[in-house]
C-alpha positions as CSV (number, residue, x, y, z in Angstrom):
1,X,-10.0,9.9,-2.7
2,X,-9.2,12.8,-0.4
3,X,-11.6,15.2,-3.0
4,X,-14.6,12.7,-2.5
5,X,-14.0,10.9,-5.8
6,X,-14.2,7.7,-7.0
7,X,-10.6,5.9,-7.5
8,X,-9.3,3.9,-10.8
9,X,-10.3,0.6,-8.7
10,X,-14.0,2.0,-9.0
11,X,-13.5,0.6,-12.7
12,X,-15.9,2.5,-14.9
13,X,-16.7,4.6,-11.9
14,X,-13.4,6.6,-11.9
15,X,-13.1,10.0,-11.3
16,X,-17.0,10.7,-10.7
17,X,-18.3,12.7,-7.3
18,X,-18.9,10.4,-5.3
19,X,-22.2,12.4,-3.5
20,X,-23.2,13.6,-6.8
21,X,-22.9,11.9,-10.2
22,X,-21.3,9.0,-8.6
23,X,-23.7,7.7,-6.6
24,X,-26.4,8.0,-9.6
25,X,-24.4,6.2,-11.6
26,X,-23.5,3.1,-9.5
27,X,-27.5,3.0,-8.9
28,X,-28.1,3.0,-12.7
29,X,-25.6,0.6,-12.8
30,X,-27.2,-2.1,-10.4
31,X,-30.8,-1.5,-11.6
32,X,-29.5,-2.1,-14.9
33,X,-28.0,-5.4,-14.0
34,X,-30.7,-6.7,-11.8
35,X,-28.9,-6.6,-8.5
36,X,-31.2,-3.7,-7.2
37,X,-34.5,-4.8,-5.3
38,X,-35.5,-0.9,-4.8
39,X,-34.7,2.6,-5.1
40,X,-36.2,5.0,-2.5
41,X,-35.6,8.6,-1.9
42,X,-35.4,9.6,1.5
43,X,-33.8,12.6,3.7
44,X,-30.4,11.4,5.0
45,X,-28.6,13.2,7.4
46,X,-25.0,12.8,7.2
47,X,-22.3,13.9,9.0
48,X,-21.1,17.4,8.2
49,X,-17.6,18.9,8.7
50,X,-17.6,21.7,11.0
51,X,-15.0,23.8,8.8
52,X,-16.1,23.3,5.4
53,X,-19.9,22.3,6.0
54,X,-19.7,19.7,3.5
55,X,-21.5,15.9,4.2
56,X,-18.1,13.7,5.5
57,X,-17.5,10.7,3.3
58,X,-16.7,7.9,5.0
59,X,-14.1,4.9,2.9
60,X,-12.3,2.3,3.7
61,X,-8.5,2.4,3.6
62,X,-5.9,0.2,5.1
63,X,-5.5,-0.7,8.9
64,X,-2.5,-1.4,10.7
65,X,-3.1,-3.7,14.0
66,X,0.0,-3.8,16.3
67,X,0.4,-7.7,18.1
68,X,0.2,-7.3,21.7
69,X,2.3,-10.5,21.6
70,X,5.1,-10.3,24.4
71,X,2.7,-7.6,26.6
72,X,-0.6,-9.0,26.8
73,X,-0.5,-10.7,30.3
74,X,0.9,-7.5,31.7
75,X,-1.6,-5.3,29.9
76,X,-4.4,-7.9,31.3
77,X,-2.7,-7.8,34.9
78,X,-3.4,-3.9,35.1
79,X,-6.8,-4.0,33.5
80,X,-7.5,-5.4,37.0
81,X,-5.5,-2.9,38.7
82,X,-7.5,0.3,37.5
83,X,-10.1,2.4,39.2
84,X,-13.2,2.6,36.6
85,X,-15.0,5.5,37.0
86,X,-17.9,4.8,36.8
87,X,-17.5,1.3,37.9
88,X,-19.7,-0.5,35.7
């Protein structure tokens, strides 16, 4: 969610951190049911927000895609009618 935790549809997951408590839990998870080939420590430099200097979580939420139906050959037509800078 917005706070960084795990949602109801994270089943048993729900309402852990997901940088903290979460994440050790969903590896305990798979190494207990044999879907985890290895577990490795390593520095990982994520993202940070500039305001709050915490790591930036990045999820998946729904997309909306608008149809270029109806506009697409006049969209194409003045693709070829713009000056690229640089050209390539």
């Amino acid at each position: 969610d917005d706070n960084g935790i795990f949602t109801e549809e994270a089943g048993q997951f729900s309402g852990l951190d997901v940088l903290g408590e979460g994440n050790t839990a969903v590896v305990k998870y798979l190494d207990e049911n044999l879907s985890l080939i290895m577990e490795e420590s390593y520095q990982h430099k994520y993202p940070y927000d500039w305001r709050t200097k915490k790591p930036t979580i990045f999820r998946a939420t729904e997309q909306w895609f608008a149809s270029v139906e109806g506009f697409r050959e006049a969209a194409m037509d003045a693709i070829g009618r713009v000056n690229w800078v640089p050209p390539q």
